[in-house]
N, C-alpha and C positions, 0 to 999 in steps of 0.2 A: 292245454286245450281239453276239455271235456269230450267232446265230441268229435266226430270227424262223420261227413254223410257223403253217401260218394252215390250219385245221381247215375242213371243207367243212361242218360246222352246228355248233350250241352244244352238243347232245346230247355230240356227238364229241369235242369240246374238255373238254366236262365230265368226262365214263365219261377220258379221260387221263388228266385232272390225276390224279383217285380214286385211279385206277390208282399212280400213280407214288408220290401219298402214301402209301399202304398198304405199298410195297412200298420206298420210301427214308424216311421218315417228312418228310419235307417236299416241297413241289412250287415252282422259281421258277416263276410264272403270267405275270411280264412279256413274256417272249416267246413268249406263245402271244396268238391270235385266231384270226378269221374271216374271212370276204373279205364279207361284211356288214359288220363292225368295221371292217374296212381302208379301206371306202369311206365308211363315216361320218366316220371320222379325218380322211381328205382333205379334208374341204368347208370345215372353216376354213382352211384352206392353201391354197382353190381358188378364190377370188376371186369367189364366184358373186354374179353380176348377177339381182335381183329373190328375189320372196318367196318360200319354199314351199309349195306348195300342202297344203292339208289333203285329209284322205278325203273331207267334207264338200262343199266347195269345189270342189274334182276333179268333182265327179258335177254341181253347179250350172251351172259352165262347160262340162264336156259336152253338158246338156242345152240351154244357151246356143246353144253353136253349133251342133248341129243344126237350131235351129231358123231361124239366119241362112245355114247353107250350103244346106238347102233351098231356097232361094230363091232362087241360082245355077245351080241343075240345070236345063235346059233339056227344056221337055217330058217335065219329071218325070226318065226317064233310068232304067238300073238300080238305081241307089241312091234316087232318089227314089219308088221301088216297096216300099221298106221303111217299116214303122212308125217312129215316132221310137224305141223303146226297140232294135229292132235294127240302126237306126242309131246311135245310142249307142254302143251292142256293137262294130260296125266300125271307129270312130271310138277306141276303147279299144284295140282290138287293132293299128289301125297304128297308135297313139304308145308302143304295148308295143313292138314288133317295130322300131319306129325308132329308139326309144332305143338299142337294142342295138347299132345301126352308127352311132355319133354320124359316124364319117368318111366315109360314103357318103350320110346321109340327104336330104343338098340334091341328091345326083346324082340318088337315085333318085326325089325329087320333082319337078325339070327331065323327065323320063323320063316320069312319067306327065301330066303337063301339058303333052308335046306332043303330045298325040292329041288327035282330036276334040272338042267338047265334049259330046256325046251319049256318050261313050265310059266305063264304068265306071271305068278309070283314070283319065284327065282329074276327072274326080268326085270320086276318092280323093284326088285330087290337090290339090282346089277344098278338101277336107272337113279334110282337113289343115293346109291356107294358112290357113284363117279362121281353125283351132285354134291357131296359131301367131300368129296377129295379135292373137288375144282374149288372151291369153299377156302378151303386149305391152306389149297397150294399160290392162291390168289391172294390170298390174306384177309379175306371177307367173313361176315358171321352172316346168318340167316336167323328168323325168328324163330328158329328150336334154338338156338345158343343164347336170344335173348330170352327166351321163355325161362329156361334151365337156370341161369346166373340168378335171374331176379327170384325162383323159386329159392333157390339153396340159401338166396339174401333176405327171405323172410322165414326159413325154417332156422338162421343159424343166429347171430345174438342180435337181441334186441337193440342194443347200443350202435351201431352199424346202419338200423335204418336211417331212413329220409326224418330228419327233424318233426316235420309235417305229421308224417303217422306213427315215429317215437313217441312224441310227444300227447296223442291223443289218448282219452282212458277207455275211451266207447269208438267203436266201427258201424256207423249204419250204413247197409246197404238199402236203398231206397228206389221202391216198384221194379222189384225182380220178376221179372218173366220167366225165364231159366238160368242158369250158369252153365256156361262152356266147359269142355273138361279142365283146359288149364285155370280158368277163374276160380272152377270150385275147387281144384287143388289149392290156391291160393285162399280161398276163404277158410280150409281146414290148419293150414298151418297161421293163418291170423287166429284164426280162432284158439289155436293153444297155446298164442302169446299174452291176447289179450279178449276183451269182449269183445264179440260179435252179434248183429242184430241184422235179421232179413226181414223185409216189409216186404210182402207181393203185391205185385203190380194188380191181383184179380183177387176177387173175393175167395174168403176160406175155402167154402168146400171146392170151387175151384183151381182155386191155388196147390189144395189136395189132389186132388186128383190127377193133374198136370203132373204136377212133381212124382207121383205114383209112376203115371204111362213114361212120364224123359227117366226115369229112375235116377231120380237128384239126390246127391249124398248128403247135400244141405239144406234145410229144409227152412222155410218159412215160419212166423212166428205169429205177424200179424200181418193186415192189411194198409200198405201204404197210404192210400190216401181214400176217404170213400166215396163211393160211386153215388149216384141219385140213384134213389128207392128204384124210380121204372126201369133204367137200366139196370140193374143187379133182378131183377124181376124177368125182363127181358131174356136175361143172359140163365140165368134158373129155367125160365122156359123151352129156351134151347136146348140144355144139355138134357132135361126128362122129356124134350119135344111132346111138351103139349100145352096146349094155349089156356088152358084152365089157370095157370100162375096170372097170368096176366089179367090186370084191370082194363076197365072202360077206358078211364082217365091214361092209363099207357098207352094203349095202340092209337089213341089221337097224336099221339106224338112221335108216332113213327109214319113216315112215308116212302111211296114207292116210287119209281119213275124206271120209263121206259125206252130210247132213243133209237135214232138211226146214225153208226156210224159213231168214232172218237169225238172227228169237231163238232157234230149235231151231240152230244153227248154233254159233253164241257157247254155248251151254251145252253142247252137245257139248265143246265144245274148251274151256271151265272147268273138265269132269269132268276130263277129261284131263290139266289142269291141276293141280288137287288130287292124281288119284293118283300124278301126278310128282313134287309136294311129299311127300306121305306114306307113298311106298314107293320111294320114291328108289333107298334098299339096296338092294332086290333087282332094281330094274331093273339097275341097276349089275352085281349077282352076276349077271346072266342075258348080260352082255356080258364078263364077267371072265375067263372062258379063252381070248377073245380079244385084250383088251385089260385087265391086271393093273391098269393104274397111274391108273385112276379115283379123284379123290376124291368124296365121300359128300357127304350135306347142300348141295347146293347152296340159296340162299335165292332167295326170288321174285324179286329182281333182276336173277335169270343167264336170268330168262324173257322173249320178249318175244313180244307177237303184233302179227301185222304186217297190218294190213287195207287192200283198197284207197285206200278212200275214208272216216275216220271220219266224215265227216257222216252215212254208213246205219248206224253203231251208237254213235252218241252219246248216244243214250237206252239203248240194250238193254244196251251193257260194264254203266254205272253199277248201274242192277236185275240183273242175273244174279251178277255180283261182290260184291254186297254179301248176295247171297240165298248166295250159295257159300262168302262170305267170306275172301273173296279179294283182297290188300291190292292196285293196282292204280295204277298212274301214265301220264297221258294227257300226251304228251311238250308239245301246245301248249296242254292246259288244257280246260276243255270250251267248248263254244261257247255263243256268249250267246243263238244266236237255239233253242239245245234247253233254255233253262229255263222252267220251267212259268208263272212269274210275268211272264216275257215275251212269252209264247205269248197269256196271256192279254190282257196289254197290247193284243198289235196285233187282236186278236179283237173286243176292246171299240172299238178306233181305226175299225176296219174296219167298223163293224156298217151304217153310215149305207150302205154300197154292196150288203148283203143286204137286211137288215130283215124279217128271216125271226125269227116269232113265238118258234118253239122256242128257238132260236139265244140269241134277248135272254133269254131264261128260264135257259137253259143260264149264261149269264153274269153275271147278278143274285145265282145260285146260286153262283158260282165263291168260292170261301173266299180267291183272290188280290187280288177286286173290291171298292173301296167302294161300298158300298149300302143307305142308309139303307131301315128297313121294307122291304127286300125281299122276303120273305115276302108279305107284305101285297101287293105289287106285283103280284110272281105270281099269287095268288088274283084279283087286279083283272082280270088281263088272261084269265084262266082260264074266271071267273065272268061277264064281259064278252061272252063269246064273239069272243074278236078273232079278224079273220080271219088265216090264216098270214103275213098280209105285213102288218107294221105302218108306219103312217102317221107319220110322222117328227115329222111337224109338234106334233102329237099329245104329245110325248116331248121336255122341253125341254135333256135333256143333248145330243141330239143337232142341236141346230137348228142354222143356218150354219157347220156341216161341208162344205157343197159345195166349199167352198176350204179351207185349212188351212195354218197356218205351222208352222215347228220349234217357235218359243216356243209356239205355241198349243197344241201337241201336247204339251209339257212341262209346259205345266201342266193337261192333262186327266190326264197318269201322276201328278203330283201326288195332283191330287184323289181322282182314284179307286182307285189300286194300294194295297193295306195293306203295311205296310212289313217285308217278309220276316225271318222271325228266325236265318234260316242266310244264311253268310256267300257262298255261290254268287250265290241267286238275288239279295241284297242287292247287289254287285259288279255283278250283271244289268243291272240295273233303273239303275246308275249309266252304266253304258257306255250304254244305248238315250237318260237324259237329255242323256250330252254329245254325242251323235250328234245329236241333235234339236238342240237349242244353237248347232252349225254351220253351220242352217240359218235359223237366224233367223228375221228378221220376213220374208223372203220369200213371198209368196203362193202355191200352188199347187192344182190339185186334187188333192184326197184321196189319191187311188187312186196318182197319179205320186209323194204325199210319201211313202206306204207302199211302194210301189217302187223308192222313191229308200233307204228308210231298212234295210230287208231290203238292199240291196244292199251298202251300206255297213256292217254289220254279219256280213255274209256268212263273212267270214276274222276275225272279233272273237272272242277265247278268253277264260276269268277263267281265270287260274292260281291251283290251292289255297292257301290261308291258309297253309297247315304242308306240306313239301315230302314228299311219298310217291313218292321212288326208289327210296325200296326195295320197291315192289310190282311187281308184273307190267307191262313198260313197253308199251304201247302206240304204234303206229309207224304214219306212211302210210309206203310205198315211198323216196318223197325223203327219209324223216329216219331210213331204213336204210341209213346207213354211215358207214364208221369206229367200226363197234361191235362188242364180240361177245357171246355170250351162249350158257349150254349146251344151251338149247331154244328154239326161234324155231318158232311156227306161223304157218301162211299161211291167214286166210281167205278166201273170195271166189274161190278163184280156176275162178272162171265165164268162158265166152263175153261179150266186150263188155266186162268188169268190168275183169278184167287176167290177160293184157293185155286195157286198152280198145282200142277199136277206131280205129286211126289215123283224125282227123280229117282229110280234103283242106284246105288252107288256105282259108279263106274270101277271104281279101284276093285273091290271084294262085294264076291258074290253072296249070296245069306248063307251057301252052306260054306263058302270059307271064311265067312263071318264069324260062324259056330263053331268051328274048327279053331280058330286064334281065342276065343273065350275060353273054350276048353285048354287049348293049351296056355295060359296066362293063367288060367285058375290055377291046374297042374301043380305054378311053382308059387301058389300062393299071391297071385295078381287077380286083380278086377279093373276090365277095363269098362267105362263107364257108356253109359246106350248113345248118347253123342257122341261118342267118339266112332268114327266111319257109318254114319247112322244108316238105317233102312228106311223103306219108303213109311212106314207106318209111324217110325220115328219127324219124320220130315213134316210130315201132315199134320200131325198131332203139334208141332211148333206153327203149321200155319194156322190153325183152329188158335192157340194160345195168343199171338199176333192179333189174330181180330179180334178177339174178345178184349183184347188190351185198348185197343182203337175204339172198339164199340162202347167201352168205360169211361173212353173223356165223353161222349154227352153227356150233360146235366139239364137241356131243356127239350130238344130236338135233334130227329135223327132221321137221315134222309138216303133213303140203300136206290142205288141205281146202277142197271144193267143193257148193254147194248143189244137190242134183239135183231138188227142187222148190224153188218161191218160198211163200209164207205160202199162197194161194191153192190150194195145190196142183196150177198147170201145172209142169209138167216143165223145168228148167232144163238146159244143155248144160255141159258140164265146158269149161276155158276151155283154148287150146294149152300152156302149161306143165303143167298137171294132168297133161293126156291124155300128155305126150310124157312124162312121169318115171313117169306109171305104168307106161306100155310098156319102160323101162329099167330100173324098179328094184321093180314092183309084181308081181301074185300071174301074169300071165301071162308072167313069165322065170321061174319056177318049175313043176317039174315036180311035186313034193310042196308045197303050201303051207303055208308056213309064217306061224303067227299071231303077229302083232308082241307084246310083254309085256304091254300094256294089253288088246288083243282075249283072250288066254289067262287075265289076273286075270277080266276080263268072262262069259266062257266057263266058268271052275271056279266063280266065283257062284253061276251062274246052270243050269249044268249039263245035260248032253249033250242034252236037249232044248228047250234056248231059242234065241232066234230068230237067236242068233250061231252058234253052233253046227251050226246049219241053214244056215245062209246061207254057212259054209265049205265046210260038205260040198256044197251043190248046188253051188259055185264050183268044188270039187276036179272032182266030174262032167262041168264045161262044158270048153267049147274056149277054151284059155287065151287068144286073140285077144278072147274072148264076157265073158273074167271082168271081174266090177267089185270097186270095194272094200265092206268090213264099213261098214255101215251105223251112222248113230249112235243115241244113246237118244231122239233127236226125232222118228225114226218110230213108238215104240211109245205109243198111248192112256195109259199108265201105267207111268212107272218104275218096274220091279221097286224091292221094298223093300234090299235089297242097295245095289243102286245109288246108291240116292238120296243127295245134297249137300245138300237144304238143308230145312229143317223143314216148307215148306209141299207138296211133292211127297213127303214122308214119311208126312206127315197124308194125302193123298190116295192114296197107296197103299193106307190102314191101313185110311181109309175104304171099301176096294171090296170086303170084307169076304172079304178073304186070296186076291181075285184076285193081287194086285202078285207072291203069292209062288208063283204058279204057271210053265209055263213061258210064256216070251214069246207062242209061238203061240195057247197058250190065253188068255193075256191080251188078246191081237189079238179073238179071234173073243165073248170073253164082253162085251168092251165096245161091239160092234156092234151097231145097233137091229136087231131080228127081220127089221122089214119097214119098209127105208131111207123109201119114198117113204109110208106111212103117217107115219113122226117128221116128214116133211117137213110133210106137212100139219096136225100138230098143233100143230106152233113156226108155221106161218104165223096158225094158229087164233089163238092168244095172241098174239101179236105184234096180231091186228085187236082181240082184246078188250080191248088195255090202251091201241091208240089211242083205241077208241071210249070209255072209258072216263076218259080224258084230256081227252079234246075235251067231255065233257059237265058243264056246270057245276058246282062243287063241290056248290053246295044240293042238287041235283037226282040226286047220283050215289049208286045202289046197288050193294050187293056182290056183287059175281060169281063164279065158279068162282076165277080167280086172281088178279082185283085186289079191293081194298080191305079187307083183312083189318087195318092196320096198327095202328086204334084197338082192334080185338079184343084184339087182340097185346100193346098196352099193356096194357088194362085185367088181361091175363092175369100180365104181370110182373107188377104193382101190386101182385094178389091175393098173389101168390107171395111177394113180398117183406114184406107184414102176416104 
């Protein structure tokens, strides 16, 4: 094999191969991987001593030792001022962060175990030792032994490795963002077997300079794959923040948007979605005397949207996309712990630690629950007049709960979950039974197995039955690169969101930061700025992360930010927002001009709707003052125009031809007259349908808003003879 290219994720590796088959009608796939693949390959070749630890297992021995290094802290001590679950936490984070220096980790654990023994470090030090002995004495290995093996199996003979990268005469690494400390150990010792080649995931001086601030010991060569001229123009703009880089022809193809709210948020940017699938042309004709050589019809898979954190719209994509119609691929799957039949599971698991009346009613009710006569159940406890907190004892599904094993827990999802007819929540409900599984017959209480079991499922995805790449791909940040696409929108990007806000290490502080450098240098060691990094270091990878993501557009680029939350506090625009507005939004313009989507919006809806209005009052202001066009989530009622999807169509139609008015009018006619009068009439009802709830079935009459329901029948009945 000549080569061998090892793709920075599988996304990247994949969208290649596509690529190359489409375009030579075959792909060799031999020599391509991952540096994932690359280190699974090595462990048969790596001679590792003991068993692997499971997710299961990992969280059991965590919780082990905690509870045996406790008991070495001296007068409690810094660490011993933590609960066990955030000691846990600590105890997670330095076997993360050690892994990564398999060649330093004994120094820097000599280092913190000659301090004091009251000493936070000495602690860290004691917290670690146990973890390493319980390791041991169990017969387990941890990813510092897998680190360690697979290094000594690339620095020791060539003859020894994997066939795979024996056999290869060239190494690329392909759209490198950074190396971790242990990867770029590994790139130094490949590199004195054989060649090695780094392509950056960002343009040169980019890529310099990144590598400068993370202080990378392996450095870049060229540029993986390249960018469109207006992004890499864009992204130059950024770093000497000033809009002079940029052309005309660029900031048309950048746009803003502004929402109320996650799910007002996501269906802003769905709309926009749709009328970029179905007027594609003429955005295209409205860029064409600038740029001729556009092709037409791009399909859903040249789109991708790229969110912080999918665990805040793992429920809201699925409901908006399917309400818009909108084919839609979530690159790791959806998560197990956002399916409704799971939700329910731990709600039912969980009950013995509320035991809140409503609550068991709410879940006797649930159509995911087994529940013989539940009905009947309900009226008992209804008619009973139980008090709000119900008596356990009382209620024999829950009785000797105080403790709880995996198996036990496995078979109450038995007994009582109905067995899902769609292929998600089914897959669900199998991952939460082998989760449980792994924990076996161990005892614990409740609350710590349900802690333990969320935790462990936390990064757990079902990937679709039938693959949908070809829908709109959804992305966090880390699994934007080495891709491209002709529209990439950003949501999220809020203050705190992302960039998040550099975390200070928990483990080591900056000056015992400086203190372990110094001593590491001492005996002739460097440890690398990844390795337990500071907040400056952390930022600097989140800056690097967007510019990676802002690189897959090649036609269109869409930045949007929530300026309320659901609640309606006011949300603050995050520092990328704010700095590309200032470079490429309506205040570097002296005449504003309305991106193609604001102008289709705009001629809808017509010279007196709420877009329309909200340019001209912008044109008025002091371009420092201007913000961006607002999306359809501020307005009470999607104009009929507007409207995507059949239930906001129906609710336009219903407001009996407000939707087709102008926006402002739509605003003011959907307002109650007199706010704090509605306030007190929803408080009204709201008491009448308690009181009304809490009074025994036998005994309850009809009132203004409750219990019409047998009327209501009797009223179909008639209708229907």
């Amino acid at each position: 094999m000549n080569e061998l290219i090892v793709f920075p994720t599988e996304l990247a590796l994949r969208r290649y191969q596509q690529e190359r088959a489409l375009e030579e009608g075959w792909v060799d796939a031999s020599g391509h991987t991952t540096f994932a693949r690359l280190r699974k390959l090595c462990l048969p070749y790596a001679k590792l001593k003991g068993k692997p630890l499971s997710g299961a297992k990992e969280l059991l021995l965590r919780k082990q030792v905690v509870e045996v290094a406790r008991g070495h802290f001296v007068d409690g001590g810094p660490l011993g001022q933590l609960s066990d679950a955030a000691l846990a936490d600590v105890l997670k984070k330095l076997v993360t962060e050690l892994a990564s220096l398999p060649g330093e980790s004994a120094r820097i654990l000599d280092w913190m175990l000659s301090r004091s023994d009251k000493h936070k470090l000495y602690q860290l030090g004691i917290l670690y030792s146990v973890w390493r002995a319980t390791l041991q004495q169990e017969g387990f290995c941890d990813a510092l032994d897998v680190n360690s093996t697979i290094l000594r199996l690339l620095k020791g003979n060539r003859q020894n490795w994997p066939p795979l990268l024996r056999d290869a005469k060239k190494l690329t690494f392909r759209s490198v963002r950074w190396f971790n400390p242990f990867e770029e150990s590994c790139g130094v010792a490949l590199n004195q077997k054989m060649k090695v080649r780094i392509e950056s995931a960002l343009p040169p001086a980019h890529a310099e300079a990144a590598e400068d601030r993370l202080g990378q010991q392996i450095r870049s060569e060229i540029m993986g794959q390249p960018w469109a001229v207006w992004a890499e123009d864009l992204s130059d703009a950024l770093a000497v923040d000033s809009p002079d880089v940029l052309q005309l022809a660029d900031t048309d193809r950048i746009a803003f948007s502004r929402s109320a709210g996650a799910y007002g948020e996501i269906e802003d940017l769905a709309r926009r979605i749709c009328w970029y699938l179905q007027t594609e042309g003429s955005v295209r004709e409205f860029r064409n005397s600038r740029n001729p050589g556009l092709t037409p019809n791009v399909p859903a898979n040249r789109i991708a949207l790229v969110v912080p954190n999918i665990g805040t719209v793992q429920d809201i994509i699925p409901h908006v996309f399917s309400r818009f119609q909108i084919p839609y691929y979530f690159r790791r799957g959806r998560p197990v712990l956002s399916s409704p039949c799971v939700k329910a599971f731990l709600a039912w698991l969980a009950f013995p630690l509320h035991t809140d009346r409503d609550e068991l009613i709410d879940l006797i009710r649930n159509p995911a629950i087994r529940f013989d006569n539940g009905e009947e159940a309900v009226e008992e406890f209804l008619r009973g007049k139980t008090p709000p907190r119900i008596d356990l004892k009382s209620i024999p599904y829950f009785q000797g709960l105080e403790t709880c094993s995996g198996n036990r827990a496995t078979e109450i999802l038995s007994e009582r979950m109905v067995e899902p007819e769609d292929y998600f929540n089914t897959e669900a409900l199998k991952a939460v039974a082998d989760a449980l599984e792994g924990f076996g017959e161990q005892q614990m209480p409740l609350h710590t197995l349900i802690d333990l079991l969320e935790e462990l499922l936390e990064e757990a995805t079902i990937r679709p039955r039938d693959s949908h790449e070809q829908g709109v791909w959804i992305l966090n940040p880390h699994d934007a690169v080495g891709l491209d696409f002709d529209l990439v929108l950003f949501a999220g990007l809020n203050e705190g969101e992302f960039p998040g806000i550099p975390q200070q290490d928990a483990l080591l502080s900056d000056q015992e930061r400086r203190s372990l450098w110094k001593h590491l240098e001492e005996q002739g060691r460097r440890l690398p700025k990844l390795a337990l990094p500071s907040a400056d270091v952390l930022f600097e990878q989140e800056s690097v992360l967007f510019l990676s993501a802002l690189g897959m557009a090649h036609e269109q680029l869409v930045l949007s930010c929530q300026a309320v939350d659901q609640e309606g506090n006011e949300k603050g625009e995050g520092e990328y927002y704010r700095k590309l507005w200032n470079l490429a939004g309506w205040c570097t313009q002296d005449e504003i001009t309305l991106s193609p989507y604001d102008q289709w919006r705009s001629q809808k809806l017509g010279e007196e709707s709420v877009f329309s209005n909200h340019r001209n009052m912008q044109q008025a202001a002091e371009p420092e003052d201007r913000i961006a066009m607002p999306g359809e989530s501020f307005l009470p009622v999607v104009p009929l125009p507007l409207c995507r999807a059949r239930d906001e169509a129906l609710q336009a139609a219903v407001q009996n031809g407000q939707a087709r008015m102008p926006a402002p009018q739509v605003e003011q006619a959907s307002l109650p007259a007199h706010p704090v009068k509605q306030v007190v009439e929803m408080l009204k009802i709201e008491a009448e349908r308690e009181a009304f709830l809490e009074t025994p079935i036998d005994d309850r009459s009809p009132s203004k808003y409750c219990g019409h329901i047998g009327a209501v029948k009797e009223k179909v009945a008639e209708w229907f003879e």
